[in-house]
Structure formats: C-alpha cells, structure tokens
C-alpha positions in Angstrom: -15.1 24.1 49.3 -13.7 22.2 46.2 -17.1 22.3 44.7 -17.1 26.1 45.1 -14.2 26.8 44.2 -14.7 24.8 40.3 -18.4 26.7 40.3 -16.3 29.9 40.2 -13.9 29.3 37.5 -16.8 28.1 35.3 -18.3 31.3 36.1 -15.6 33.2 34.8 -15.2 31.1 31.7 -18.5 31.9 30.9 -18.6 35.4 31.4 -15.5 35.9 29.6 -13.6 37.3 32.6 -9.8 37.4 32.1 -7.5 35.9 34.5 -4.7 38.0 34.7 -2.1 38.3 37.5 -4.1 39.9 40.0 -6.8 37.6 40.5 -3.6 35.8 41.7 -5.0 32.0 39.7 -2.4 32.9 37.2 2.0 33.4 37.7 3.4 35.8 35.7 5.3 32.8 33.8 1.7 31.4 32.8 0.4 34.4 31.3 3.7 35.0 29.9 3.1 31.5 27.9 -0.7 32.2 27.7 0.4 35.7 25.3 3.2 34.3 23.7 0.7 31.3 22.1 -1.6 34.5 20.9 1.7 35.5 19.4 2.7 32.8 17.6 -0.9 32.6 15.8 -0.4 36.4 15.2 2.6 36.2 13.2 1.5 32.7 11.5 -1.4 35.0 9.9 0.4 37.7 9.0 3.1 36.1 7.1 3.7 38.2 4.5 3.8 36.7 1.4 6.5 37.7 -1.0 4.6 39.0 -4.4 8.0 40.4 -6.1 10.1 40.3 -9.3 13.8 39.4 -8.5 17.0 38.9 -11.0 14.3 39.6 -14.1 17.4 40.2 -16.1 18.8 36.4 -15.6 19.5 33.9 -18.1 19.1 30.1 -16.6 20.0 27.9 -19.5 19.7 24.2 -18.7 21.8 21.8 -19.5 20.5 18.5 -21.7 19.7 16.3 -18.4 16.5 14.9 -20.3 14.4 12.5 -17.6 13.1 10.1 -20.0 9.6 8.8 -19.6 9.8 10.6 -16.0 5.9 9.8 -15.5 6.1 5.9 -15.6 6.5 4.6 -12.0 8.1 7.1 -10.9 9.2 6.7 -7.1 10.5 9.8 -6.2 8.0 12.1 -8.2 10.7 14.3 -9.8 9.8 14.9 -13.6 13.2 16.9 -14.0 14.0 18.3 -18.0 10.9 16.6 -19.8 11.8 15.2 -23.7 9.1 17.5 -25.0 9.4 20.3 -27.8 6.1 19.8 -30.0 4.4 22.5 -31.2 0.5 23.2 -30.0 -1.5 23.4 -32.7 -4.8 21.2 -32.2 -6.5 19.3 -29.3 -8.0 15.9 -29.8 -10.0 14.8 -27.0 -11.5 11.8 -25.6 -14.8 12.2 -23.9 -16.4 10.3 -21.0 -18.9 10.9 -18.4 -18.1 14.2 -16.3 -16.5 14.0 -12.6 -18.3 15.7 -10.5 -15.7 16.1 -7.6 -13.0 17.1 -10.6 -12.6 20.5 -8.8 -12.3 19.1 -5.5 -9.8 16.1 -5.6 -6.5 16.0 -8.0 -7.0 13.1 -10.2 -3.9 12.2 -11.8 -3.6 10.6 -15.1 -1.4 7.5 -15.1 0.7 6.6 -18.1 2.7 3.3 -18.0 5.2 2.8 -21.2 2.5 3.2 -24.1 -0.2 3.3 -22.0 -3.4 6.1 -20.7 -5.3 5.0 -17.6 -7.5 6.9 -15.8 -11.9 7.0 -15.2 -15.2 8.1 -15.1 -17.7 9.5 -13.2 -18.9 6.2 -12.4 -15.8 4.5 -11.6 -15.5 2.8 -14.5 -11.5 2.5 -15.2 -10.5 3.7 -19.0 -7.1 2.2 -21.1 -6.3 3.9 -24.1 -3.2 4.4 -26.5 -1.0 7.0 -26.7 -3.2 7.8 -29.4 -6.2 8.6 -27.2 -7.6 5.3 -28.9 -9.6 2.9 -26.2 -8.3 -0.1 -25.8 -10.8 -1.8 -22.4 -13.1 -0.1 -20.2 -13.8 -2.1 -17.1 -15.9 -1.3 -13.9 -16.1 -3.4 -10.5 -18.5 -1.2 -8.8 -22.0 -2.6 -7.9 -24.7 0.0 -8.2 -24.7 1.6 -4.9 -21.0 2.5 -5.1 -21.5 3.9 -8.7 -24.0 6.3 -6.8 -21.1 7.4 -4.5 -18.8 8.9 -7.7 -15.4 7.1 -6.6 -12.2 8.8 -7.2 -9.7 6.8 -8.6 -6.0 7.0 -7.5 -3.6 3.9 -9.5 -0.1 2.7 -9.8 0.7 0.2 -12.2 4.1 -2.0 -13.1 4.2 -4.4 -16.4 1.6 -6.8 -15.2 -0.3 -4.7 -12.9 -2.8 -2.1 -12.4 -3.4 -1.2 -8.2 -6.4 1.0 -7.8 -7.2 2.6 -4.4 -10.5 4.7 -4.2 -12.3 7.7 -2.1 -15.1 4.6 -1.2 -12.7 2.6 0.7 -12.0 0.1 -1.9 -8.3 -1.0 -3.2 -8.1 -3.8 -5.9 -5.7 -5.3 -8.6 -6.6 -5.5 -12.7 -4.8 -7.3 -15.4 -3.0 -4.6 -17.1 -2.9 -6.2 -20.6 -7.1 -7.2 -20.4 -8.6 -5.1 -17.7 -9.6 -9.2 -15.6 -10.0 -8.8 -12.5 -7.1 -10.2 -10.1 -8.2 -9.3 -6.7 -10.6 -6.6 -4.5 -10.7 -5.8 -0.8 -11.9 -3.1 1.5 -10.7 -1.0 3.4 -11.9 0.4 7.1 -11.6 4.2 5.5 -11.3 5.8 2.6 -7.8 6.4 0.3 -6.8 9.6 -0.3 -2.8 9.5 -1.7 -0.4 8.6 -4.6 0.3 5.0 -4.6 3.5 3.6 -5.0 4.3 0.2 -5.9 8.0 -1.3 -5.2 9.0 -4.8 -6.2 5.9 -7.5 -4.7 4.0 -4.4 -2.2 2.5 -1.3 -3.5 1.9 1.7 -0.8 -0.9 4.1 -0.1 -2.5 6.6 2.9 -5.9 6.6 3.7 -8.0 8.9 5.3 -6.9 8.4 8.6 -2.9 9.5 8.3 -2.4 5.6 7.9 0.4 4.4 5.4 -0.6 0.5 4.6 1.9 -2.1 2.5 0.0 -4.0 1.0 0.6 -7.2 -1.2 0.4 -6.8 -5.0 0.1 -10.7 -5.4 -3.9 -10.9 -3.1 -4.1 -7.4 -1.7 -3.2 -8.9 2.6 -2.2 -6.1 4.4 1.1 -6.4 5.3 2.1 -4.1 8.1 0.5 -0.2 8.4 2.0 2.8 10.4 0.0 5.3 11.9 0.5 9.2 12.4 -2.1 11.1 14.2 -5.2 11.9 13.0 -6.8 15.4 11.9 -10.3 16.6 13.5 -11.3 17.4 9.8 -11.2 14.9 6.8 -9.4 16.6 4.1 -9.9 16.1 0.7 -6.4 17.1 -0.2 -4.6 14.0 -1.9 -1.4 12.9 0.1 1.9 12.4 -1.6 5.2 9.7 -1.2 8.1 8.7 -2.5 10.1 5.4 -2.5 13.8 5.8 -1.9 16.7 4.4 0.1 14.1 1.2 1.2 12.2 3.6 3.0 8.8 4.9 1.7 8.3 9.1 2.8 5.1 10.2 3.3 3.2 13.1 4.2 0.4 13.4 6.2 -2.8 16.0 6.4 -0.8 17.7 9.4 1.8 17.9 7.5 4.1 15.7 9.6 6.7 14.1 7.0 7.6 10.5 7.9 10.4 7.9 6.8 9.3 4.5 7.0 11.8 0.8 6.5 9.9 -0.9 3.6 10.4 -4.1 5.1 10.0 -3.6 8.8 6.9 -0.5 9.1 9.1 0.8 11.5 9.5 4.6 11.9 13.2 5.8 10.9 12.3 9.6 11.2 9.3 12.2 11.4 9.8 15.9 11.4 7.0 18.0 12.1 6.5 20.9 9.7 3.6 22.5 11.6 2.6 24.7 14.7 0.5 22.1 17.1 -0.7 25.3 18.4 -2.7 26.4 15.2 -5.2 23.5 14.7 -7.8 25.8 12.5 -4.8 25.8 10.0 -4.7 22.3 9.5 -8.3 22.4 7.4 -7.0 24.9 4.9 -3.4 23.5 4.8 -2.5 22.1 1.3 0.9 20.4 0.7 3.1 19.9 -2.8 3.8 16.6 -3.6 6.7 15.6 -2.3 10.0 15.2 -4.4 13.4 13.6 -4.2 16.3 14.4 -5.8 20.4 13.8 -4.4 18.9 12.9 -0.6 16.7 15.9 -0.6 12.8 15.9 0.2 11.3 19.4 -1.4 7.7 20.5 -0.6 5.8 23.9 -0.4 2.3 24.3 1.0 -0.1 27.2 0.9 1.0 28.6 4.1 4.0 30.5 2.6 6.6 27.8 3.5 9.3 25.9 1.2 11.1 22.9 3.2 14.2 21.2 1.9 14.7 18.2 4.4 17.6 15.9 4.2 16.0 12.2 3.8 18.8 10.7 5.8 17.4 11.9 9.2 14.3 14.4 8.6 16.8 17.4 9.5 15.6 20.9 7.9 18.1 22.4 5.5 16.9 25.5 4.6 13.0 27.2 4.8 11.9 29.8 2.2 8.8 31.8 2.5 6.8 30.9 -0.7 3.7 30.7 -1.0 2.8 27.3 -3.4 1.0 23.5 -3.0 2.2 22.9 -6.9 4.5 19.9 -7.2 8.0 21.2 -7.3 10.8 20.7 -10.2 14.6 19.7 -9.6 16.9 20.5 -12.6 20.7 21.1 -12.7 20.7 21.7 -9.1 17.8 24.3 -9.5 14.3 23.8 -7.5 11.2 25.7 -9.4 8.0 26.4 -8.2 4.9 28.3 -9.4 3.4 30.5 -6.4 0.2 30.9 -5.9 0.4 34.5 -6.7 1.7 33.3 -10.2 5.2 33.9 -10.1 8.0 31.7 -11.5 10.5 31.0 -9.0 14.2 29.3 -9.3 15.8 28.4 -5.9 19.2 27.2 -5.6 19.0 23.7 -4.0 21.9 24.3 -1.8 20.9 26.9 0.6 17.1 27.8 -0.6 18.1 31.2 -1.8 16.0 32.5 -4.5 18.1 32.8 -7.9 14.9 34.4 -10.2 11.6 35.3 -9.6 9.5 36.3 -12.5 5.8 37.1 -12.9 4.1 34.9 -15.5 0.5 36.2 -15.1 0.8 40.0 -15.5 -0.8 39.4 -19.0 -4.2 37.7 -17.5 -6.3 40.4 -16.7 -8.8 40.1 -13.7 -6.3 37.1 -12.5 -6.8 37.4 -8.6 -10.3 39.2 -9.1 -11.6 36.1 -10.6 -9.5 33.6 -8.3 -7.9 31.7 -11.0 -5.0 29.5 -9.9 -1.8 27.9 -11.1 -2.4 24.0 -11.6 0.8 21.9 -12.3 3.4 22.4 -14.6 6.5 20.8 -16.8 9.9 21.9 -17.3 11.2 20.8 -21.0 14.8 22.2 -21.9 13.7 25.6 -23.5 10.1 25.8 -21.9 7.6 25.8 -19.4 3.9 24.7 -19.7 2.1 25.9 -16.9 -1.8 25.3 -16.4 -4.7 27.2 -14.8 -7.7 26.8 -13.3 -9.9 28.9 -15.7 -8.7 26.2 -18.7 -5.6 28.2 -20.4 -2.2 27.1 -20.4 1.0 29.3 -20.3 4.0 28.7 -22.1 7.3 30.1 -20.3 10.5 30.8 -21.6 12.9 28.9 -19.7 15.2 31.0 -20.3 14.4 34.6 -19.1 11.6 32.6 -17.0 8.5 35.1 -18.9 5.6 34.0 -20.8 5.4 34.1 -24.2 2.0 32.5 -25.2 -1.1 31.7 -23.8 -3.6 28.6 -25.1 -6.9 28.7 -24.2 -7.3 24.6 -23.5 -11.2 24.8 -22.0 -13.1 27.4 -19.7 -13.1 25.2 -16.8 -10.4 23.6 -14.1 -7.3 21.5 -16.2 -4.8 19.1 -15.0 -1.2 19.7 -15.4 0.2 18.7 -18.1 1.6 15.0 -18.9 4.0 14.1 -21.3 4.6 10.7 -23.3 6.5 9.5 -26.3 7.1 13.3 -27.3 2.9 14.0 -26.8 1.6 16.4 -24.0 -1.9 15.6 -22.0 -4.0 16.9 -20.3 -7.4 15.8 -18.2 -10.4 17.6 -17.7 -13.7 17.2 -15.5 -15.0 14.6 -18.6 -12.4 14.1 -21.7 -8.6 13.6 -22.3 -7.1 15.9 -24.2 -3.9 15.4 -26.6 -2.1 18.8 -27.6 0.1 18.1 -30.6 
C-alpha cells in the first residue's frame, strides 16, 4: 500500500499536477505557506528600483575632516574626505602583461606609505614608486600555475607583504627586497580583502571560510566557517577589523562578527531570503565599511544595510540599488547607484538627503551597459570611474558633474590616491593622472 501510495505522488510530480486542497494531501495552512513563498520571490523581483532626482537644489559642503593616507592598511575600509585636489592634465602609465580575468575579478591596487604593489598576468608581483618607477618584480609561481593566470589579493605592514591568490596559494615577501619569507597552500581558492592586525593577517576563501593565519610562517591559526553557496562566485569578499573582532561577509551575504583571538562567533545577521537561492549567483555586495559602530553595505539587489557592529542589529534599510564601496563623511553615507545616480544618506536613519544624476551627459549609457566602478570623495569633488574607461568629476557641492576624462576605452579601477597623486589600474598598465 506504501509503495503505491509513493508511486502516485511521483506521478503527479511528473505530470505537473497541482496539489491543491481538494485532492485532500494538502491543509489549507500548507498551501497557504506554499503561495506565500511564490510571494515573496514575486515581490523580491519586482523591487522597484528608485531611478529619481531628489533635493537637486541642495548644497552639502563638507567640512575639512581630511583621512590622511586612508588607503594604507586600512581596517575598516572607509576612505572618508581624501587629501586630493590636483588637476588632470596627463596620464603616465606603466605597462605590463594584460590580465585576462581583469573584467571578471576586482583587483585592487595596494599602496603602503610610498609604495605601488600589485601584478601581472602571470603572477608575477610588481613594486614601484609613487612615481610609477619599478623598484623589484618577483614571481613564486612554477610554470603550471603561471598557466592558470592567478589573481592576486595583498595586505602589507612595514615589513611585510601577505599575498593570497585565486590558485589556492597564500605566501609572505620581504617588503623592502621582494625575498621570499614563507608559501603554503590552501585546500580552496581566496577570493577577499585581506586584513593584517598586529602578528595574524585575515582572509576568506572560496568556501565562506574566514582563516587567521600567522604572519611570522603562514600556520593556520583558527578558521570559522559560514555555509557554503551551490555556485562559486567570483565576486571578491570584503572585512574589516574593529573592536578585536574581524567582520566579514560572505557570498550569501550573511555578515559575521568574529573575536580575533578566540574564532568564536560574536554575531551573524542574515541579509538574505533563504528562500531565493537563484539570487545568490547574481548577488554582488559593497565592500563593507565602518565608521562610529556602524557596518554600511549595498548590493545589486536594491538594498542599503546600516548594521550596528555591537550586536549585528539592522538600523535602517534603504532601497538602492549599488555593489560600489560606500563613503562616510560628516555623518553623510554616499553611494553611486547602479543606474548612475549620486546619492547622500543621512547616517542616522538612512533617509536620502540628495540624489542627483551624474550620467545624463553619457549618451547610449544603459544601451551600451556601462557601469559605475569605484569612486573618491575629496573636500570639493568626486571622481567617479566607469566601465567604458572615462572618469567623472562631481561637484561635491551641488553633487552634478562637471567634467568627463576619457582615461582608456576599456574597464578601470577606481581611483587611488597617495601623497596628493590619483591612480588608477587597468587590464595591463598603471596609470598616474597628475
């Protein structure tokens, strides 16, 4: 009778026969649930996203907070007001061999006091001046890994380079000479910022797992593990340091707070429907920033968090539609939607204070799919950069644009700023705008 009775649900299964209340296998209560699920999906994909001017006519004038040298080791990944007001006149660039998963991953450039690391298409991990000058090149990559095009993520202090790789790899270099110190492997690939704090630096690999590891010979020291996505994303992962915990966020975008000495879990808050798992492919997070024990983050799923790092409790939500690393100045959060608008939040209650459009002078922008990047706040502008190579300048002030550079045809970084000098990285040079 059992055996019958299993042969007949599979039946309907297959012949895509609804069970509603009649057929009696179902309680109103059940198929209640059952539609309300549906719902939920419905009203995830319909979110409307909010493609508006608001407040046009507001002045934001910011006071003269400068964050100096706001890129070097910076645990909480706020750049804040950034000491920059050169004028754009020529490029220099630096050229080495193309990347050919540019497009795909976010390389970041790393810039220690005086210092520009980053790499090449082969792995190969590139030192130069603040003058785009090369000072070492060094590669630890045999011939086979060459072959697989690693993508370098690094974090350095005075001593110490840490380099962590899409290959699996993780290894230490002499800062000053490029030597060698240690290299390991890892049981999956890396795929986040890394952070280093006092003797242990901090990374997530592919697997939603955040490892300590030992700056001095690279032992593991404790790892904690969130769960696991069906799909490998390629979208890099972001944390901060703060408080003696280390905040990460994963590829379900499940934010945890983690003691730096113990590995033990002090909070997680979920940001995401469990319910919607073919979201979790095409979600892409911000980075993650801190600023007066706040975490802010956006993702391209029309949502805005502000979570108080204390305990993981939501503050506010605001429907904005962004993955760009957000900006905290004089109690102001900006963000650049993907939609290209400029928008000012007030940190207190997530209400929008301006929101301005900053690529109504690009023709053929969402015919041609070009994308906001990454941008910088300085006290009197904005540089925001695109995907098609051209980099808007916004006046802070009103929040509109009021120049456009054309930097290179393809995909650019955002811009990075040191000693007064803005950078930028493309698919195979540096590029210094002075």
């Amino acid at each position: 009778m059992n055996k019958l009775f299993c042969l007949f649900i599979i039946f309907l299964f297959i012949t895509n026969c609804s069970l509603d209340t009649k057929s009696g296998l179902w309680t109103k209560s059940e198929k209640l649930d059952s539609e309300n699920k549906k719902l939920k999906i419905k009203i995830f994909e319909e979110n409307e996203i909010f493609e508006k001017e608001f407040n046009v006519n507001l002045k934001i004038r910011l006071k003269n907070n400068i964050k100096k040298n706001s890129f070097v080791n910076n645990l909480v990944n706020n750049n804040g007001i950034i000491n920059f007001d050169g004028s754009i006149d020529k490029i220099k660039k630096f050229k080495f061999s193309k990347i050919d998963q540019f497009n795909n991953y976010q390389p970041e450039l790393l810039i220690t006091n005086n210092n520009l690391i980053f790499f090449d298409n082969k792995g190969t991990v590139l030192n130069f001046s603040s003058d785009t000058e090369l000072i070492w090149k060094k590669n630890y990559y045999s011939k086979r890994e060459k072959k697989l095009n690693p993508i370098l993520y690094f974090a350095a202090n005075d001593q110490t380079l840490i380099i962590a790789d899409s290959i699996s790899k993780y290894y230490a270099i002499n800062l000053n000479n490029g030597e060698l110190n240690w290299s390991k492997n890892n049981i999956a690939p890396f795929n986040s910022q890394i952070k280093i704090f006092n003797d242990k630096f901090f990374v997530v690999d592919f697997e939603n797992i955040l490892r300590c590891f030992s700056i001095k010979d690279g032992k593991e020291i404790w790892n904690f593990k969130t769960e696991k996505s069906f799909i490998k994303s390629q979208q890099k992962l972001s944390l901060i340091i703060n408080n003696n915990r280390v905040i990460f966020i994963n590829t379900l975008g499940d934010v945890s707070s983690i003691d730096i000495d113990s590995g033990n879990l002090t909070w997680q808050t979920t940001t995401q429907s469990s319910d919607i798992y073919e979201n979790y492919f095409s979600l892409k997070n911000s980075d993650l920033i801190s600023e007066k024990n706040t975490i802010y983050f956006s993702n391209n799923q029309n949502e805005f968090f502000a979570i108080d790092q204390r305990n993981g409790v939501i503050k506010w939500k605001q429907t904005l539609n962004s993955n760009l690393r957000p900006t905290f100045a004089d109690s102001l959060v900006f963000t650049v939607t993907l939609e290209g608008y400029l928008v000012a939040i007030d940190s207190r209650n997530g209400n929008i204070v301006r929101m301005t459009n900053i690529i109504n002078k690009i023709k053929n922008y969402k015919k041609e799919n070009i994308k906001p990047i990454g941008f910088i706040v300085s006290l009197d502008k904005m540089y925001l950069s695109l995907s098609n190579g051209r980099l808007i300048i916004i006046e802070t002030l009103t929040g509109k644009p009021i120049d456009i550079i054309k930097i290179d045809n393809e995909k650019i970084s955002r811009p990075y700023v040191l000693n007064n000098e803005m950078f930028i990285i493309r698919n195979n040079a540096i590029l210094k705008l002075n």
